[in-house]
C-alpha positions as CSV (number, residue, x, y, z in Angstrom):
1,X,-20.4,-32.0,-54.0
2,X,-20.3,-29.9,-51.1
3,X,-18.0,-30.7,-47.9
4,X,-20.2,-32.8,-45.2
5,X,-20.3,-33.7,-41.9
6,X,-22.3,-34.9,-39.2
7,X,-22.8,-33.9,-36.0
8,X,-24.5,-35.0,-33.4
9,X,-27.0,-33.4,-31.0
10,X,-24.3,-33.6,-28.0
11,X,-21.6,-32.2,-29.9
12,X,-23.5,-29.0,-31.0
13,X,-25.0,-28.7,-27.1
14,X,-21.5,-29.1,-26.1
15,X,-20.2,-26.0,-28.5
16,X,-23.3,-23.4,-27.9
17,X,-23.8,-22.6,-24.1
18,X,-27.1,-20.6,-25.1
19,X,-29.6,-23.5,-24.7
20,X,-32.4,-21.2,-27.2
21,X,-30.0,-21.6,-29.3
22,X,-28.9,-25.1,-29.0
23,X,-32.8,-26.1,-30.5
24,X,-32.2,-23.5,-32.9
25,X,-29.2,-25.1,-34.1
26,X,-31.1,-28.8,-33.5
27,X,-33.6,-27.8,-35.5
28,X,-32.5,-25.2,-38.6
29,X,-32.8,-25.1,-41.9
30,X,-34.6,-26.6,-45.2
31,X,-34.6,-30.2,-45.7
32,X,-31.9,-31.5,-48.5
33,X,-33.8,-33.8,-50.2
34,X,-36.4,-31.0,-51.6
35,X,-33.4,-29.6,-53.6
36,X,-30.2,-30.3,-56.1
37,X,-27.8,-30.1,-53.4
38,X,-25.2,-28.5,-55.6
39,X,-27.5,-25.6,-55.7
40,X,-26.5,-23.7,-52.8
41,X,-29.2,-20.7,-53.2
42,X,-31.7,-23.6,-52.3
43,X,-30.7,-23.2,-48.3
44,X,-30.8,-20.0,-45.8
45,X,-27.8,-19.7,-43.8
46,X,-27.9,-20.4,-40.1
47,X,-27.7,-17.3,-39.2
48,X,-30.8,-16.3,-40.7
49,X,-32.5,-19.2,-39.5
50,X,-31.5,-18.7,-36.0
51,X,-32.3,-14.7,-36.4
52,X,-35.7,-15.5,-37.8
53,X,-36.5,-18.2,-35.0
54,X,-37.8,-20.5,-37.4
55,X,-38.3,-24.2,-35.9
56,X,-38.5,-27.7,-37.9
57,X,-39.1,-31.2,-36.1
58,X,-38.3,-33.5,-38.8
59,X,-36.0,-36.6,-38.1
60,X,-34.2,-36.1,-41.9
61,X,-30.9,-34.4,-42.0
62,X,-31.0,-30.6,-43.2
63,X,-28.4,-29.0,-45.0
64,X,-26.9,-25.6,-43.3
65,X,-24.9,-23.4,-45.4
66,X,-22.6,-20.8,-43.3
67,X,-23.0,-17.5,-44.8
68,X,-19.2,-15.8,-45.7
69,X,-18.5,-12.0,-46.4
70,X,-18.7,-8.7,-44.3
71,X,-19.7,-8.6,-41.0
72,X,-19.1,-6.3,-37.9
73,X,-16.9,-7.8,-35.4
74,X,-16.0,-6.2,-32.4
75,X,-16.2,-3.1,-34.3
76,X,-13.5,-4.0,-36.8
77,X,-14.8,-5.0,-40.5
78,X,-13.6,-8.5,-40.5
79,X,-13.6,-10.8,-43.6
80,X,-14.5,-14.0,-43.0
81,X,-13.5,-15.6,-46.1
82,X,-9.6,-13.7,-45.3
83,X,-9.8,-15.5,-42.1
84,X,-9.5,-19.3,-41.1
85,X,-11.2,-21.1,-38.3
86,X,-8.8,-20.1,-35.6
87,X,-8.8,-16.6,-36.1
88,X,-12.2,-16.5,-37.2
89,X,-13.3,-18.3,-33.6
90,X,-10.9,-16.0,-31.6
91,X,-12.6,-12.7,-33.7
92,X,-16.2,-13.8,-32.6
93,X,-15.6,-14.9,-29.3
94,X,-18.0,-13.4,-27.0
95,X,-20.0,-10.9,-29.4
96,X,-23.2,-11.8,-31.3
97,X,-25.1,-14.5,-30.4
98,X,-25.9,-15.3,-34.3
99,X,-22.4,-15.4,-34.6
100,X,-21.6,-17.3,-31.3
101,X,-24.0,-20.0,-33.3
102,X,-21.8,-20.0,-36.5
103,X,-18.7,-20.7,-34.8
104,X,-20.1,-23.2,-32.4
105,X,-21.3,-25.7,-35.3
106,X,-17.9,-25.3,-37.1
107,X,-17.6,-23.2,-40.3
108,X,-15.6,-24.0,-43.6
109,X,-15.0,-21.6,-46.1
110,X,-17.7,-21.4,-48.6
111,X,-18.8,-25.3,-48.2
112,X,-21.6,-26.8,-46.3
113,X,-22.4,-29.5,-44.0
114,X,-25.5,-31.2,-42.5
115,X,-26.4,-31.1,-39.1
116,X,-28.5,-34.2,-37.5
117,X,-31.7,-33.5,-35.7
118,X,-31.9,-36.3,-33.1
């Protein structure tokens, strides 16, 4: 089974200053119960949750699954499955929003973790 962790509402206001993004965050993703949660092509990622603006207010926990490959950081091709939390944190700081989000709810390489809407 996947890696999983909860966080609280506090703890994810406390790592994203954009507040838009904060509900976002709050409120992402496809509720776990629907699927097998070993099957990790049930779930968008949170980045293209957050991108698409899509909004859920139920109380269950959802599932988020971090999306690792390619993406352009600071205009350097940066892999994020070559890099670990650090340096991935220190790459991203203060570009994209999307990925701003990403960091601020933690990532783990190719695992996933629930977030609790409160």
């Amino acid at each position: 089974m996947p890696y999983k962790k909860e966080i609280e509402k506090e703890w994810v206001a406390e790592s994203i200053t954009d507040q838009r993004i904060v509900e976002y965050a709050q409120n992402a993703t496809i509720v776990i119960n629907k699927y097998d949660v070993n099957d990790t092509s049930a779930y968008q990622s949170l980045v293209e949750i957050v991108s698409a603006k899509v909004r859920f207010d139920s109380k269950l926990f959802y599932r988020i699954q971090i999306k690792t490959g390619e993406t352009d950081v600071k205009k350097n091709e940066v892999r994020h499955k070559d890099l670990n939390y650090d340096e991935l944190k220190a790459s991203v700081n203060g570009t994209e929003t999307l990925y701003n989000v990403t960091i601020g709810v933690e990532w783990y390489k190719e695992e996933s973790f629930y977030i609790k809407n409160v």
